[in-house]
C-alpha positions, -999 to 999 in steps of 0.1 A, spaced: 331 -431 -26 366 -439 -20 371 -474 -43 400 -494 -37 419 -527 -43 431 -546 -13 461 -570 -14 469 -584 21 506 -587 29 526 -602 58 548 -574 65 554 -551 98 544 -520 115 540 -493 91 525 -454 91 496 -446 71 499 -423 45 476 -420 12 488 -405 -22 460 -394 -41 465 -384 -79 475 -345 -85 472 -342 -122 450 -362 -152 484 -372 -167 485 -408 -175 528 -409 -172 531 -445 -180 564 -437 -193 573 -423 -161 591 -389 -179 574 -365 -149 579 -366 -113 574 -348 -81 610 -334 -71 606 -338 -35 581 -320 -30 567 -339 -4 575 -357 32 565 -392 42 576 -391 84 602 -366 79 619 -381 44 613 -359 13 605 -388 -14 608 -381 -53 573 -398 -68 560 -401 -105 531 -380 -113 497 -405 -110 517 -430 -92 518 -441 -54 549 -462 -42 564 -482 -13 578 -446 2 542 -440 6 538 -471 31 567 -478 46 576 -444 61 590 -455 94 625 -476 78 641 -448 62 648 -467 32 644 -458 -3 623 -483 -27 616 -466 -59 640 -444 -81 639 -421 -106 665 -434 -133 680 -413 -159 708 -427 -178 708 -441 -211 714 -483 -205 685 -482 -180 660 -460 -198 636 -479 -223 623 -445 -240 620 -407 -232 646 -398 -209 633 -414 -178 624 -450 -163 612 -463 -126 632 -487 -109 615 -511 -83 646 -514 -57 642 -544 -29 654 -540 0 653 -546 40 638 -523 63 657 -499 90 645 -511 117 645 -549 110 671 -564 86 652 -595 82 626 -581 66 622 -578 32 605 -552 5 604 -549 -33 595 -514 -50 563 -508 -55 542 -491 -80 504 -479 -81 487 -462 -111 466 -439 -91 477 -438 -58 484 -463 -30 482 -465 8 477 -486 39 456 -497 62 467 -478 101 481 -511 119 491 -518 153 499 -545 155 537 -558 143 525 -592 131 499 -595 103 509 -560 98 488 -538 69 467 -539 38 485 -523 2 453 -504 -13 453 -485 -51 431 -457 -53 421 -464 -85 427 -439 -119 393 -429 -136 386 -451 -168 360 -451 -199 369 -475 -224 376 -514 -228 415 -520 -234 420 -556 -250 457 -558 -236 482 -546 -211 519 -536 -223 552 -525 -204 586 -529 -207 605 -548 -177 642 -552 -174 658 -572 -146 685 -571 -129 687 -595 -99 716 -609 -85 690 -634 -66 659 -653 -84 629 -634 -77 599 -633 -88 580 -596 -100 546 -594 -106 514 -570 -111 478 -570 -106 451 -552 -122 415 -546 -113 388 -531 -141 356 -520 -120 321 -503 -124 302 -483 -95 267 -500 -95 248 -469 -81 213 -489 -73 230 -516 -54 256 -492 -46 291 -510 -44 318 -518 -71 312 -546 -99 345 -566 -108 349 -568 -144 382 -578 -153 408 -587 -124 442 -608 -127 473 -615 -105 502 -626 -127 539 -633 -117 565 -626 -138 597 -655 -133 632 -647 -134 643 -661 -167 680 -657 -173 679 -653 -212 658 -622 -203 678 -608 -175 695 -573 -178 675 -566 -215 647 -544 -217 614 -572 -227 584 -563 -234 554 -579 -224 515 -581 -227 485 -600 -212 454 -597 -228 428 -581 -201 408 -609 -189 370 -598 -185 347 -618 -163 315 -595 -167 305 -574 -196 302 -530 -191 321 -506 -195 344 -500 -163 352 -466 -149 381 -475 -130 409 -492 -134 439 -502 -107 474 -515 -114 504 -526 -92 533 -535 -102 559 -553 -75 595 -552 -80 598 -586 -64 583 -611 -36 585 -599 0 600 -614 30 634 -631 16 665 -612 26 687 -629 -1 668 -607 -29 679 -574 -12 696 -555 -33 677 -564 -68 667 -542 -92 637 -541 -118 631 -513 -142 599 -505 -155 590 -482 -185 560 -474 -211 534 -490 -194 504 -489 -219 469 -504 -229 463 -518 -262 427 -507 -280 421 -530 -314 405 -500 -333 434 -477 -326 464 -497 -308 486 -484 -279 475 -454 -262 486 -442 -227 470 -452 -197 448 -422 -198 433 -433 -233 454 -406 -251 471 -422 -281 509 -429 -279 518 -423 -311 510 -387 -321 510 -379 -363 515 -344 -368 506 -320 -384 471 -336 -400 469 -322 -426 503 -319 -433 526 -307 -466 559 -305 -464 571 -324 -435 554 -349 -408 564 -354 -373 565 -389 -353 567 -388 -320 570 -421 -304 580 -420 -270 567 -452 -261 582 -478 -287 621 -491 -284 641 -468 -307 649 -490 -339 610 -496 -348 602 -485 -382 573 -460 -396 558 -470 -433 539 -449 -452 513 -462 -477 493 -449 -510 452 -455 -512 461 -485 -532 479 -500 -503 518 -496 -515 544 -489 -499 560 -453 -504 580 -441 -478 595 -452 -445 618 -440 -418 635 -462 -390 627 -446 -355 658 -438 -335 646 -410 -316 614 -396 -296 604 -370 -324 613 -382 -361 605 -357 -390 594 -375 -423 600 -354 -456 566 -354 -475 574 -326 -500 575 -350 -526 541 -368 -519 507 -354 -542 480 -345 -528 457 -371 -509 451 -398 -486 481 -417 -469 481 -446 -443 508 -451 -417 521 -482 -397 544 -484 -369 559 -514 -365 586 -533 -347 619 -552 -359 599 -584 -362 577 -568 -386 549 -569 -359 521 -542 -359 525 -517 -330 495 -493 -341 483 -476 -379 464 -446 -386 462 -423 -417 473 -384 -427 464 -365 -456 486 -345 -479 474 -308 -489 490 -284 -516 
């Protein structure tokens, strides 16, 4: 049964058109997209893997919303970022509407009518696990005060009473604040559960700004690394697959860290059984290689952390000869 999130927005008339997820890649770090591949009213559209976006509603202004940025100052990690572009529509000036992001998919509701105008829906991404938090990286650039937000939705198909149970939901806004503006900032919200269970799918929007006010056209806010946070083994991507990846495990000579999702700068310790501290190496790029040659034989913990000397996530390797 098709689940999905409704948000009602005062907007105009606007073609239906659903994006459904192609691939089981999570992309929070939005490093893969469709290269136009695809048309929305005659407009070929470049999209994120596992993402819907404004394109996907608002086919009939001929106006781009979301953009696939590649260039160093505007990139948090990897090689790629989204940015959530406000702007007015083609065929009414007055009318105002920030990028938008869907994990999952997005679309809207046929309307007719050029008043209360549609309803934004997220398809939802499959889910089988309990994240404690939600973390991105935002960076704003608005030349007008604006507000961004996101909503998220955690639910579980009850098949006896058959209809979706809300288990975690939350709306939250994200103000303007102008010693954040132009700097990549990461933030996190703890997921807010209202009902126990385990949900099986979540749905996540992120808005680029408020809609409706002109004055904000032209603003810019970049998203990147979009993550949950799970206490027993902390970030992973939005598919559950870790973000940090250890390899080889076992390992000998030399171990790779591959990071994508943490600010270059972060720092990697290493650790004997007895808790010291024996090696470290300051993470600058996507991939770091560690030189182990020198390590015996055993059991080793790791912990990535940032330049605050806060815990991102910890694991263990062992050493073999």
């Amino acid at each position: 049964m098709n689940k999905r999130i409704t948000l009602l927005l005062s907007c105009f008339f606007l073609c239906l058109f659903t994006l459904e997820a192609q691939t089981p890649l999570a992309n929070g770090g939005f490093e893969e997209w469709r290269l136009k591949e695809f048309k929305c009213c005659g407009r070929n559209i470049d999209s994120p893997w596992d993402w819907g976006m404004t394109e996907n509603l608002t086919g009939l202004n001929y106006n781009k919303f979301v953009f696939r940025i590649t260039d160093t100052v505007n990139v948090h990690s990897g090689i790629v970022s989204a940015m959530l572009y406000s702007d007015t529509t083609y065929l009414n000036h007055l009318i105002l509407i920030p990028g938008i992001l869907s994990y999952g998919g997005m679309a809207d509701s046929a309307s007719t009518q050029v008043t209360i105008g549609p309803v934004i829906q997220g398809s939802g991404f499959p889910i089988n696990s309990n994240p404690s938090e939600l973390s991105f990286f935002m960076k704003m650039n608005h030349g007008e005060i604006d507000t961004p937000y996101y909503v998220y939705l955690f639910t579980k198909w009850d098949s006896v009473a058959q209809k979706e149970d809300t288990l975690a939901y939350a709306n939250v806004d994200i103000p303007d604040v102008v010693e954040n503006m132009n700097q990549w900032v990461q933030y996190t919200d703890s997921i807010k559960y209202t009902s126990p269970g385990t949900p099986d799918t979540v749905r996540l929007i992120f808005f680029g700004g408020r809609f409706g006010n002109s004055s904000t056209q032209g603003n810019a806010t970049y998203l990147d690394d979009v993550s949950f946070y799970y206490p027993a083994t902390g970030l992973v991507s939005l598919s559950g697959a870790p973000v940090l990846q250890v390899y080889p495990n076992p390992a000998s000579n030399q171990l790779t860290i591959k990071t994508g999702q943490y600010k270059p700068g972060n720092t990697f310790h290493v650790f004997d059984a007895a808790g010291r501290s024996i090696k470290y190496v300051a993470i600058e790029t996507y991939a770091t290689n560690m030189d182990i040659s020198t390590l015996v034989a055993g059991e080793y913990y790791y912990r990535l952390s940032d330049k605050s000397n806060t815990l991102l996530t910890q694991g263990k390797f062992t050493v073999v000869r």
